[in-house]
Each structure stands twice: as C-alpha cells, then as structure tokens.
C-alpha positions in Angstrom: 65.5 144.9 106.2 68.1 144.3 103.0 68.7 140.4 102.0 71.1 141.1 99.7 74.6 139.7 99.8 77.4 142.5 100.5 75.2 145.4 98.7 74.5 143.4 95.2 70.5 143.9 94.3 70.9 142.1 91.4 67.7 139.3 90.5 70.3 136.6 91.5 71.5 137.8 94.8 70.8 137.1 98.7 69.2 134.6 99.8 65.7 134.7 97.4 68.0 133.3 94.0 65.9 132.4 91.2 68.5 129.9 89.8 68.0 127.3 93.1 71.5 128.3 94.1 72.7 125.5 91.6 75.7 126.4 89.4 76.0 126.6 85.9 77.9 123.9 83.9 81.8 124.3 84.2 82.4 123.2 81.2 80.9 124.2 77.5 81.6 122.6 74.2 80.0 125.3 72.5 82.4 128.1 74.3 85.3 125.1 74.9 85.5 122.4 72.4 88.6 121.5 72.5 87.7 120.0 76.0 85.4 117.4 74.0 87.5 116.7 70.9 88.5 113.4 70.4 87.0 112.4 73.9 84.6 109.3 72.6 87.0 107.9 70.7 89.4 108.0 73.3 86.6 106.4 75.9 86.6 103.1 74.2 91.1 103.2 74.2 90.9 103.9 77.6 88.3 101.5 78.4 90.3 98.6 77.2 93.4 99.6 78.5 91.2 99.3 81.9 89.8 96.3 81.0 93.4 94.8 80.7 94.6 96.2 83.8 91.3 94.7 85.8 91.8 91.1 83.8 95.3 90.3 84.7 94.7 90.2 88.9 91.3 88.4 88.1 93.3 85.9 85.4 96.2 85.9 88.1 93.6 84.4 90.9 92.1 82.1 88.7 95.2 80.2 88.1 96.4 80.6 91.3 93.2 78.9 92.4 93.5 76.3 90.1 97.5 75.3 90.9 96.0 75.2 94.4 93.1 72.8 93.7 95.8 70.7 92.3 98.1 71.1 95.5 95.2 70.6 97.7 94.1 67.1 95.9 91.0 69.4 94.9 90.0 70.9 97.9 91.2 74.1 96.9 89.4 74.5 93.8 86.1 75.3 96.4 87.8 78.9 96.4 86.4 78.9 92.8 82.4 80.4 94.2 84.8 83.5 96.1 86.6 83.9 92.3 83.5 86.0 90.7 82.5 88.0 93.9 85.9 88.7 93.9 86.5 90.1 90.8 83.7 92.5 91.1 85.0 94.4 94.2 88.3 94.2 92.8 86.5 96.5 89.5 84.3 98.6 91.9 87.8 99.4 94.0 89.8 99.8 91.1 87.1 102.4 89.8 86.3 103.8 92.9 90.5 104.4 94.0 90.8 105.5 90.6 88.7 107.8 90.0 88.9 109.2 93.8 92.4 109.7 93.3 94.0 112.7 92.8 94.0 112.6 88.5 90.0 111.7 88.9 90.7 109.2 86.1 91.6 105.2 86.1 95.0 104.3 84.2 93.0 104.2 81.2 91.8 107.3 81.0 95.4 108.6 82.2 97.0 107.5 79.3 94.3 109.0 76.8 94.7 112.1 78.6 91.0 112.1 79.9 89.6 112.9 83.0 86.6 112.8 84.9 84.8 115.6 86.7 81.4 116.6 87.7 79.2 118.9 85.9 80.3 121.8 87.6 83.3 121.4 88.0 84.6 119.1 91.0 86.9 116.3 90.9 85.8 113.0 91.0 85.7 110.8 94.5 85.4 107.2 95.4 81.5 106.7 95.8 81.4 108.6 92.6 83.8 106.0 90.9 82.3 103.0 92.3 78.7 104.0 90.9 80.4 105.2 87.9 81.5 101.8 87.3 78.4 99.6 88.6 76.2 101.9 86.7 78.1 101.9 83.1 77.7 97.5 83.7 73.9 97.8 84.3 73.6 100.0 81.8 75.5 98.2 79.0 73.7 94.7 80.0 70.5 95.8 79.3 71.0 98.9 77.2 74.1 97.9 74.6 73.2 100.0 71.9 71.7 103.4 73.4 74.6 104.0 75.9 76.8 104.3 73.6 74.3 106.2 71.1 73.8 109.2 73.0 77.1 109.8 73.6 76.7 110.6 70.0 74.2 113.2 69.9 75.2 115.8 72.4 77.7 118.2 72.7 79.4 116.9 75.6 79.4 113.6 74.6 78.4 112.3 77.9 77.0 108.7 77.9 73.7 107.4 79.4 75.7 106.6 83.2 77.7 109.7 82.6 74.3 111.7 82.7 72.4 109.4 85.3 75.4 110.6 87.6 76.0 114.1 86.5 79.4 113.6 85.1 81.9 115.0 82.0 84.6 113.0 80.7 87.1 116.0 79.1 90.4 116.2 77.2 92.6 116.5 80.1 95.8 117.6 77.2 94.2 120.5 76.7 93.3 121.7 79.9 96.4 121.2 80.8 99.1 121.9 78.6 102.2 120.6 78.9 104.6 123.5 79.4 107.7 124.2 77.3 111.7 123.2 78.4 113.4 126.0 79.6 116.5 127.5 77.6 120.0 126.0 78.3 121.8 128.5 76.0 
C-alpha cells in the first residue's frame, strides 16, 4: 500500500511530511527586498495618519458630550465613564474592519502603500486586526523600547506584536505596480 500523493515519492510527499505540513514563508527579504524597503519608516507615517483618523470621532464625542452636559444642566456629562470604553472599541473596530477589509491595511497604511499579510501569505481578517491592534497597545505600555527595537534587527522588520501574531507588514508599491497609460496616438 503507496501513501504517496498522485505518484510523487519524494521525502515531502503523502501524508508522512517531515515539514509538519506547515508552509514556507511567502515572503523573503533575502530573495525580495524590495518588499521590506522603506517599510519601518513608513510604519511610524502610517501610524500617525491612523492615530488622527481614530482621534477625531473620539475628540468629536467628547465635545459632543460636553455641549450636552451643558444642555442637560449637567446631567449629560455622566456619559463621560461610556467616553473611554468607547474609544477603545471604536480602535479595535477600526483595526479590526481595516485590516479585514479587502486592502488588509487601515488608511494609514493605504496611503504608505503598506499592507498586512500573514507569514505565508494570506490576507489579513478581522480577529486578526483587532489582536493586531490590542496587542501592539500592551506591548508598547510595558515594552516601549524593545518593540520597536527588533523591528530593527531582522530582515523582515517585523515588530514584537507582528511576530507574537505571525504577521509581515510589506511594500504594497512594489508588489503591485502601478501599470502604465495606454497610448492615445
């Protein structure tokens, strides 16, 4: 009796793989580094391009809270303890959505031209996103300096969340290229 898969008797095929069925990395910076060029810098644009675009519904809420209190002779400004809890689903969403959408990348990271996928390969997806963005939080509250650190010292300059959760942050330009005008003439 064969187990091999349509006739291959190679060491990696049928069901007895020595590799644990796991693929290899999609992408390479040794064989692809154009994929990784310029992406750290990029990170910390597109991070505060995000940053803005969470701030101004949070900031928006705030004062509307606050012209409310006022309205309400100050019984509005209770709202105030729903104001923080709040803000954080509205960042976890806005991550999660984001990065589940169809470009697997926040509006930050769209306008950098960055993109995040798994490490073989797959688009990103809500869950994904979410702990992407809860994790990078934890992470930088009690671990400032390292996070960004080791995105410094390897290839794929992942960061510490980006390796908890098996992501890769790559030049989306490149991948991608943006293809030439036709010819009128």
């Amino acid at each position: 009796m064969s187990y091999s898969d349509s006739g291959n008797s190679g060491p990696n095929s049928g069901p007895w793989r020595n590799d644990g069925g796991v693929p290899p990395h999609a992408y390479d910076p040794y064989l692809q580094p154009e994929l990784f060029r310029g992406v750290s810098t990029r990170r910390v644009f597109a991070f505060l391009i995000d940053l803005i675009v969470i701030s101004v519904p949070v900031i928006l809420g705030y004062i509307f809270i606050a012209v409310f209190g006022v309205v309400t002779l100050g019984l509005g400004w209770a709202l105030f303890w729903l104001a923080w809890p709040a803000s954080v689903i509205w960042a976890v969403v806005y991550y999660g959505a984001c990065i589940g959408g169809p470009h697997s990348a926040t509006i930050g990271m769209r306008v950098m031209d960055l993109e995040l996928r798994t490490w073989y390969g797959a688009p990103g997806y809500f869950v994904l996103g979410a702990m992407h963005a809860v994790l990078f939080w934890v992470s930088m509250s009690f671990l400032t300096p390292f996070v960004v650190l080791v995105g410094l010292f390897n290839g794929r300059r992942r960061l510490l969340h980006d390796i908890v959760l098996g992501t890769i942050v790559i030049n989306n330009s490149v991948r991608y290229p943006v293809p030439h005008t036709a010819r009128t003439y």
